[in-house]
N, C-alpha and C positions, 0 to 999 in steps of 0.2 A: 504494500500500500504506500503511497505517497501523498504529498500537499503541494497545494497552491496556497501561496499566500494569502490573504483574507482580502488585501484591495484590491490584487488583479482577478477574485471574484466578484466583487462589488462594480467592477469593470466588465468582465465579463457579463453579467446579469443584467448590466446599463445598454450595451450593446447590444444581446442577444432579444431584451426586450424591444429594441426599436426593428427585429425581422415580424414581417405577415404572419399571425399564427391561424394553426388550421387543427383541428380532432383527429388525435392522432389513429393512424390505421395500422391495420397489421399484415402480413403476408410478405413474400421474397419480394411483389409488387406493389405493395400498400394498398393489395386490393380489397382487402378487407377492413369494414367499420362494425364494431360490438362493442358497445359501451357494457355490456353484462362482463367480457372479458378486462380489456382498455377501454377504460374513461381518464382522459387527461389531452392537454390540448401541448402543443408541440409546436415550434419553430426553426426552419435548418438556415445555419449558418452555406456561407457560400463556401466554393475551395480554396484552400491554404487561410482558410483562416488564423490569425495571431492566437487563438487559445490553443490551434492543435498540436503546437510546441507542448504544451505543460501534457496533456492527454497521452503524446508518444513517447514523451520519458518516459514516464513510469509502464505504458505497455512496454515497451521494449526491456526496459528492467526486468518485469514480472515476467517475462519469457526467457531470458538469460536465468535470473536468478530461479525461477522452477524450473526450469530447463526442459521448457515444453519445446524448448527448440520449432516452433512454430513458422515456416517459409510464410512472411509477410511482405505482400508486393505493396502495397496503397490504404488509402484508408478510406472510409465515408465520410462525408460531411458531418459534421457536430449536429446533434440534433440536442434542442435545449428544452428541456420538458420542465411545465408547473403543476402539479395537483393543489387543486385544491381540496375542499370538504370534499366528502366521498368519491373523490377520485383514487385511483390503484390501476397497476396491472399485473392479473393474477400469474400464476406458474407459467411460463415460456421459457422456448431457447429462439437464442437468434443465431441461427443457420439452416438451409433450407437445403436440404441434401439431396431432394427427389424436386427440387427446381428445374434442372441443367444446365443455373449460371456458369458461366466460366472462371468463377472465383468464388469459394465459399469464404463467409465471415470467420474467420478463424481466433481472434480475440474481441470482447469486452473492454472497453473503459466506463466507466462511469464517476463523475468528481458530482459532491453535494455542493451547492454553489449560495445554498444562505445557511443562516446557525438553524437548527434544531429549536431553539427556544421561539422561533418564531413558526413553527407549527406542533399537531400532536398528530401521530400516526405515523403514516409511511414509510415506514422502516425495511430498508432493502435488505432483501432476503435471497441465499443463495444452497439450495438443495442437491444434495448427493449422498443419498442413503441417510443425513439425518439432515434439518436444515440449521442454517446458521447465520445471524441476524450480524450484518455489519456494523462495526462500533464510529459509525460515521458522523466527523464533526465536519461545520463548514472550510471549505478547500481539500477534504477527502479525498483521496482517487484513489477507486480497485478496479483492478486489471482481473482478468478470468477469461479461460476457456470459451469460447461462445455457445456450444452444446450443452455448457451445466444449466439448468432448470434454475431461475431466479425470479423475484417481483418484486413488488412495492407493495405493502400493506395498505389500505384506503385510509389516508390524513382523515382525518377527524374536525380539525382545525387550525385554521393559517392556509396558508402554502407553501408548498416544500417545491426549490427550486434544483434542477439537476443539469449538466451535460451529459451526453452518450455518444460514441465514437465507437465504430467497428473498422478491425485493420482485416483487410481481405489478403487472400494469399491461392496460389493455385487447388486446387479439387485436394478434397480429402482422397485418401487412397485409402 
């Protein structure tokens, strides 16, 4: 796990709120809308964005230092998600193996980008045979496998602000 600093989140969060935002979807296409699974609304930064410095450290770290050794060609765009009250999204993985893109997501980032005390709920959560709630304060970032099973618990109150960043790399084998 690593950190950003607390202003170049408060920067970060200043910026990412002045993109279009839209309910976020799901599928390898975003072809899908279910608020019963995802309820939360979602805006992407464009490419080389300045936050994706802080995002690829630490993925890149988290693949050396576990030694997932992961072949990572590029990355996606940041996407900057807010929940608010009853917003969540339940158990998923984000990789699409029966897609036939030409690059599967091969790692996770995700950084908490305001403090905890300004909401209650949401607490990222990440599953494999037992789960395990991450100890996330603002400027957070965990790095992960893109296949482990994870979510957001539904806030309750406030709003919990995040980025996500997936590093793609050639076809699993």
């Amino acid at each position: 796990m690593g950190a950003v600093p607390e202003d170049i989140c408060d920067k970060a969060v200043k910026d990412f709120s002045s993109l279009p935002s839209k309910d976020a979807t799901m599928g390898s296409q975003g072809e899908t809308q279910d608020v019963i699974h995802r309820n939360t609304t979602v805006r992407f930064a464009g490419s080389n964005h300045w936050f994706d410095e802080h995002m690829l450290a630490t993925a890149m770290a988290g693949n050396r230092a576990c030694k997932w050794e992961f072949h990572v060609t590029d990355n996606e765009n940041i996407q900057f998600a807010e929940y608010g009250p009853e917003q969540h999204y339940n158990w998923h993985v984000d990789v699409f193996p029966l897609s036939g893109l030409p690059l599967d997501r091969k790692m996770t980032v995700v950084c908490l980008l305001n403090d905890p005390t300004e909401f209650t709920g949401g607490e990222f959560q990440i599953r494999l045979y037992s789960e395990y709630t991450a100890p996330l304060v603002k400027g957070s970032v965990i790095a992960f496998p893109s296949f482990l099973e994870h979510r957001v618990v539904p806030v309750t109150s406030g709003v919990r602000k995040s980025a996500t960043m997936w590093l793609r790399g050639p076809r699993f084998r």
